[in-house]
N, C-alpha and C positions, 0 to 999 in steps of 0.2 A: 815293274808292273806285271811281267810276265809270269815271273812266279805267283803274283799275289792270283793273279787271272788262272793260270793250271792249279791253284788251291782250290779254288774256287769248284772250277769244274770238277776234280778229283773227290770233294767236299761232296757236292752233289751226286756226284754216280754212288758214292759208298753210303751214300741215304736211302738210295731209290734202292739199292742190291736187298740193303738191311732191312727196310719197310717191305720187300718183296721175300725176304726170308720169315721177318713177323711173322706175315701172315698166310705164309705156306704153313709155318708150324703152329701159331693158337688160331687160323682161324679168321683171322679179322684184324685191322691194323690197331696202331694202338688207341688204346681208349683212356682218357685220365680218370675216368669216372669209374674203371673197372677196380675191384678190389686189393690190389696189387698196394704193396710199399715200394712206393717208385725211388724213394731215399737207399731202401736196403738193396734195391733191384741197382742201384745205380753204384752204389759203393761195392757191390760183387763184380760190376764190371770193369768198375776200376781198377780191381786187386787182379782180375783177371788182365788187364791192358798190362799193369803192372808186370805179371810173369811173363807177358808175350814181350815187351819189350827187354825184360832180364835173359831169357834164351835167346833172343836176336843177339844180342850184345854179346853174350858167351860165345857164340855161334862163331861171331864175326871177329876177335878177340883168336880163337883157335885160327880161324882160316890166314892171322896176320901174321901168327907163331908159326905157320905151316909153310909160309912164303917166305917169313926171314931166314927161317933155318937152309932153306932153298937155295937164296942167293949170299949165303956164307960164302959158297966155296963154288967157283969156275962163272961168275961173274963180273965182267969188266967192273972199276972200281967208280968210274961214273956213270954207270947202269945201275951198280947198285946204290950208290947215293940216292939218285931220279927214282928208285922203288921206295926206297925207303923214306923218303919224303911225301912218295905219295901213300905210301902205310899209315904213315905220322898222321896225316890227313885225315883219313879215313877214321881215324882211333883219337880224331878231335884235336891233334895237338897241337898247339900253336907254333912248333918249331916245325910244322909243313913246311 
């Protein structure tokens, strides 16, 4: 429940930041009634979430390559296991 509860709140702060950027930049928060295609407004965002989450993932993919190559070499041998298990983790793999 605690996760479901910090979603929750976390949900909320990134509504109130978003609605407080609205309407710094048009003006006035959003209105449905305005002339807007809130379909094409809404599928640019997505394609936009889209690439923010394709560069996090690159991002974090490099920083994993950058750590393994690290602990090749002058690493106790169950040090590097315990990293690389938790790499595995990180990069979703079920053999964390």
């Amino acid at each position: 429940m605690k996760h479901l509860h910090d979603t929750l709140i976390d949900f909320a702060h990134v509504a109130n930041e978003q609605e407080k950027k609205g309407i710094k930049k048009y003006g006035q928060p959003l209105d449905p009634d305005d002339s807007y295609d809130w379909i094409e407004m809404a599928k640019e965002e997505q394609v936009d979430g889209y690439k923010y989450l394709l560069a996090e993932q690159v991002r974090r993919n490099r920083v994993i390559d950058d750590i393994r190559q690290i602990i090749k070499t002058g690493v106790h041998p169950d040090v590097y296991d315990k990293i690389n298990s938790l790499l595995n983790k990180l990069e979703g793999r079920g053999d964390g």
